[in-house]
Backbone as JSON, one array per atom type, in Angstrom:
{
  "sequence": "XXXXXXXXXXXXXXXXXXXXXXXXXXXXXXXXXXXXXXXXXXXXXXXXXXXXXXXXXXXXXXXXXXXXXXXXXXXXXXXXXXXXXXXXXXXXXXXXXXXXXX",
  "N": [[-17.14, 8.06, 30.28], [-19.27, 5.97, 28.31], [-22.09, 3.82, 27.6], [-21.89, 1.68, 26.44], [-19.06, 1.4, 27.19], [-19.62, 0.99, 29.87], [-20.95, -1.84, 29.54], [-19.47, -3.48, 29.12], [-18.65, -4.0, 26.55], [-17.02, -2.74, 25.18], [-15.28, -3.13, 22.88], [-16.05, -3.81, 20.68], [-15.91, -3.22, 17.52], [-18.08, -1.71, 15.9], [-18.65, 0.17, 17.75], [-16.98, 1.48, 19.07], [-13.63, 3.45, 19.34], [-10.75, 4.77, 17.68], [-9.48, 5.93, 19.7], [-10.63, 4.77, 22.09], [-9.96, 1.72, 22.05], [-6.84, 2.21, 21.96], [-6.64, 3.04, 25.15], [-7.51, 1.32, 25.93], [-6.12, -1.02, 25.8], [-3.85, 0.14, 26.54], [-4.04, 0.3, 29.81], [-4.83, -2.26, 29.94], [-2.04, -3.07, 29.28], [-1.17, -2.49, 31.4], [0.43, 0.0, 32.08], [0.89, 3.44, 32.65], [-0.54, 6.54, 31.1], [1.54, 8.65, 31.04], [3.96, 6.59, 31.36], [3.39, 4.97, 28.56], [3.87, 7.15, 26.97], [6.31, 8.11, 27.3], [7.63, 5.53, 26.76], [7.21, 6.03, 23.33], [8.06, 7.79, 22.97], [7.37, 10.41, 22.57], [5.27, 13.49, 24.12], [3.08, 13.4, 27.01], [0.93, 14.26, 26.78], [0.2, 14.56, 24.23], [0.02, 11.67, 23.45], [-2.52, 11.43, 25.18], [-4.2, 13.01, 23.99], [-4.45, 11.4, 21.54], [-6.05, 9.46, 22.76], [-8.71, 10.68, 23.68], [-9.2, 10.85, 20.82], [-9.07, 13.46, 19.85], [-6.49, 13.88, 18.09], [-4.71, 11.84, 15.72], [-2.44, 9.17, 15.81], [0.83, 9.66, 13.67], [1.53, 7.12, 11.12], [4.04, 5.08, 12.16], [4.27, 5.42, 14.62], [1.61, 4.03, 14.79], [2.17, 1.8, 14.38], [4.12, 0.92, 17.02], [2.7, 0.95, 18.39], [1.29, -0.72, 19.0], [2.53, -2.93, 18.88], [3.84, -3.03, 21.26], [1.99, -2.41, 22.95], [1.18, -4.88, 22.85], [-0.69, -5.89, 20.71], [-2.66, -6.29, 17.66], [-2.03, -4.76, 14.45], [-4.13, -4.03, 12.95], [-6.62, -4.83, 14.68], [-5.65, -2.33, 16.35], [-6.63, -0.3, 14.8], [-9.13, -0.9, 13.67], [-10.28, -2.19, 15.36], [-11.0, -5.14, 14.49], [-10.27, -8.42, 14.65], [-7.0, -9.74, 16.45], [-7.13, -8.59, 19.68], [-7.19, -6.77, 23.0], [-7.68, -9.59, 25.44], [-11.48, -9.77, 26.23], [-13.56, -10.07, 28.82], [-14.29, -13.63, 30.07], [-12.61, -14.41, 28.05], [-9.63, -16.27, 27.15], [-6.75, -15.41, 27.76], [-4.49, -16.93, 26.57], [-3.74, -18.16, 23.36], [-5.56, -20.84, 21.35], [-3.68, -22.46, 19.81], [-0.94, -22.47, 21.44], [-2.21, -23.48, 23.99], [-2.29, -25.52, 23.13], [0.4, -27.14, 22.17], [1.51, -26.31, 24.79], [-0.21, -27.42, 27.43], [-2.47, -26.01, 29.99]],
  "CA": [[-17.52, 6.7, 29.98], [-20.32, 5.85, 27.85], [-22.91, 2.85, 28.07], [-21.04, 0.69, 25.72], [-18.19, 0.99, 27.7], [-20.0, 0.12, 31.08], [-21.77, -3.02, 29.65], [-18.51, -4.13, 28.67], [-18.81, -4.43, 25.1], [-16.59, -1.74, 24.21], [-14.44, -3.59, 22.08], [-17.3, -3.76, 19.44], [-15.67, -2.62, 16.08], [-19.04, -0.37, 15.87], [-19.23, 0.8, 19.0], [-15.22, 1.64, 19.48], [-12.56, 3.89, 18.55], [-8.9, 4.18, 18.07], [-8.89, 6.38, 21.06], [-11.16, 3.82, 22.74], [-9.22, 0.68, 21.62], [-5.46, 2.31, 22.99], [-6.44, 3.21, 25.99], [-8.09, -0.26, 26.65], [-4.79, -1.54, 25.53], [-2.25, 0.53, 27.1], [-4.67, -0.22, 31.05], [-4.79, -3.78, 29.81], [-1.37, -3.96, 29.7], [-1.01, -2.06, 33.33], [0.68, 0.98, 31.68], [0.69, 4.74, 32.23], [-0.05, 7.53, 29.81], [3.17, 8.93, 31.06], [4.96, 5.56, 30.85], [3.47, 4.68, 27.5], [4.33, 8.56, 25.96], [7.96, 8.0, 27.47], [8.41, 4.53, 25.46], [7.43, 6.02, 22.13], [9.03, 9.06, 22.61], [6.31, 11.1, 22.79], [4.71, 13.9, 24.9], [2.09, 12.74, 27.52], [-0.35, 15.23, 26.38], [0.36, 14.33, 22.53], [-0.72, 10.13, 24.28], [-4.07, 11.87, 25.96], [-4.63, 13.38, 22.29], [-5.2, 10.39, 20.56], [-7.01, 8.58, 23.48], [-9.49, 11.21, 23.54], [-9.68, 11.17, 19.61], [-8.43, 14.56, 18.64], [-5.5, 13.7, 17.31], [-4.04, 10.88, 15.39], [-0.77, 9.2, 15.37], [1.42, 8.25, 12.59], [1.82, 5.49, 10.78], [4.94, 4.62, 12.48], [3.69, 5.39, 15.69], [0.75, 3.2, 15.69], [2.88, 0.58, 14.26], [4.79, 1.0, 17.77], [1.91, 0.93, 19.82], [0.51, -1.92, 18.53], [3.98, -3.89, 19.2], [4.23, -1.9, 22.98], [0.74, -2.97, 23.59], [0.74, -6.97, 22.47], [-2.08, -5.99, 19.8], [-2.5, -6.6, 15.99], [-2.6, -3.38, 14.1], [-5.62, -4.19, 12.42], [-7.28, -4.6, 15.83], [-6.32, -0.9, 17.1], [-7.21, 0.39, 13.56], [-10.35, -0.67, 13.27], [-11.18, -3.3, 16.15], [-11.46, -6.29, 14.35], [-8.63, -9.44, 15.31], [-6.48, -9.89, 17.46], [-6.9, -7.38, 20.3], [-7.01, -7.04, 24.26], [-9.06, -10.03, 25.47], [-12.34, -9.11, 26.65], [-13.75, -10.61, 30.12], [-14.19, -14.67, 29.63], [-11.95, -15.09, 27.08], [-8.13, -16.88, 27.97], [-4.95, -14.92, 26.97], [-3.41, -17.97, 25.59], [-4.32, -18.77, 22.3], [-5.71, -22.43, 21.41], [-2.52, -22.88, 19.45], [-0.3, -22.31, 22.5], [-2.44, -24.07, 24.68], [-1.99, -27.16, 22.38], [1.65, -26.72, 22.97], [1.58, -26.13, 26.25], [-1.18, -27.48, 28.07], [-2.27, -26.08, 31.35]],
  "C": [[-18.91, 6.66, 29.37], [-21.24, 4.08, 27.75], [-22.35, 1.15, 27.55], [-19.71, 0.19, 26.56], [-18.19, 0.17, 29.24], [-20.41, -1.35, 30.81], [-20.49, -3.68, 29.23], [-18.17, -4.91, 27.39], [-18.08, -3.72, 24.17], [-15.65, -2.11, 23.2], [-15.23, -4.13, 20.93], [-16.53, -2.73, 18.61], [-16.62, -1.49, 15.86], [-18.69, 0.52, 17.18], [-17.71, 1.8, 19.21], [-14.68, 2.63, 18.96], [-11.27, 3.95, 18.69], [-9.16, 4.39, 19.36], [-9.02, 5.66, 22.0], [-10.44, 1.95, 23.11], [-7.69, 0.97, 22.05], [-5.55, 2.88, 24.0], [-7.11, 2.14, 26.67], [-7.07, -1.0, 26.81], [-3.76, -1.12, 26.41], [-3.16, -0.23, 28.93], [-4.61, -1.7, 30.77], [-3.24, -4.51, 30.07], [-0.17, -3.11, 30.65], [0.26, -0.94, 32.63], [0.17, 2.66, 32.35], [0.36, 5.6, 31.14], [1.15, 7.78, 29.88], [4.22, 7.66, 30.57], [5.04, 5.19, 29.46], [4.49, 5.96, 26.31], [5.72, 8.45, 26.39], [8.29, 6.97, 26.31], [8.54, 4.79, 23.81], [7.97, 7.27, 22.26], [7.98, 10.43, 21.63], [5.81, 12.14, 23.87], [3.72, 12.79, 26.03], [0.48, 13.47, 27.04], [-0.91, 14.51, 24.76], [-0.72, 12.57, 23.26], [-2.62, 10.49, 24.53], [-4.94, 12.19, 24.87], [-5.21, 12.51, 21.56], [-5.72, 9.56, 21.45], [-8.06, 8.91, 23.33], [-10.08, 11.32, 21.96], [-9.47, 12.6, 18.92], [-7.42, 14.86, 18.49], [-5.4, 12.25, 16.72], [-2.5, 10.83, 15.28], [-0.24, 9.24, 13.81], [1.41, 7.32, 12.3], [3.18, 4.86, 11.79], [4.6, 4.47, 13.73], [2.62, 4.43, 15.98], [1.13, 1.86, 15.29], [3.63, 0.06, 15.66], [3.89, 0.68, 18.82], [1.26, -0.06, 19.54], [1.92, -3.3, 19.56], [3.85, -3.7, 20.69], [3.07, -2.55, 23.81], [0.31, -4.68, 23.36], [-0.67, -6.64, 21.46], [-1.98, -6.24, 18.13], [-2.71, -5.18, 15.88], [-3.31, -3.12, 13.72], [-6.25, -3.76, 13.33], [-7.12, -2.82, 16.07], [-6.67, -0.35, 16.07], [-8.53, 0.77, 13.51], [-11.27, -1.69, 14.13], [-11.57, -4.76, 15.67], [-9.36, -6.97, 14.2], [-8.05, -9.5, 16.15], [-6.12, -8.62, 18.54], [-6.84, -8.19, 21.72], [-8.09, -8.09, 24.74], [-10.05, -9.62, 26.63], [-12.63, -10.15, 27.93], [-14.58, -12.17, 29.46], [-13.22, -15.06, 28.37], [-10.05, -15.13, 27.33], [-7.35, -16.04, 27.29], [-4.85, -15.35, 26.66], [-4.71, -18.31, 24.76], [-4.16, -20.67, 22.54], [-4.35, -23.1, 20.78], [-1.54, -23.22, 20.5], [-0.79, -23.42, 23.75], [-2.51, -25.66, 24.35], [-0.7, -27.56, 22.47], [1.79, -27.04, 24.14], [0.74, -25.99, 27.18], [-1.22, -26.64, 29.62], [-2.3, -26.63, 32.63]]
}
């Protein structure tokens, strides 16, 4: 863990990376490595690979994990849009919540 990630800012486009950005994602949305590397049909090791940053997926693959994880693909790309929300900010979008008040 590094300082960025304690102050809770790690979802800073600078600060971030893929690896950083799907494994915020897959814990965000109460996942395993194992469970996630089962759904895409994947090793678990190959999963740990690109958390840590030395590896990358595929294109197809992070098209999958984007979907798997509720994220934009932009977001795990490169951190900016629609990603995991960070502490104060609501799951439901304002659209939704116009909709469907709470």
């Amino acid at each position: 863990m590094d300082g960025a990630e304690i102050e809770g800012d790690w979802y800073d486009p600078e600060t971030t990376t893929f690896g950083d950005r799907l494994s915020g994602a897959r814990e965000a949305a109460g996942m395993s490595q194992a469970a996630l590397a089962r759904r895409l049909g994947v090793k678990a090791t190959t999963l740990r690979s690109w958390e840590e940053d030395r590896a990358e997926p595929r294109a197809n693959r992070v098209q999958m994990l984007s979907g798997l994880l509720n994220v934009s693909l932009v977001w795990l790309l490169t951190g900016e849009g629609d990603g995991v929300p960070t502490d104060g900010e609501d799951e439901a979008s304002d659209d939704v919540l116009a909709v469907y008040p709470a």
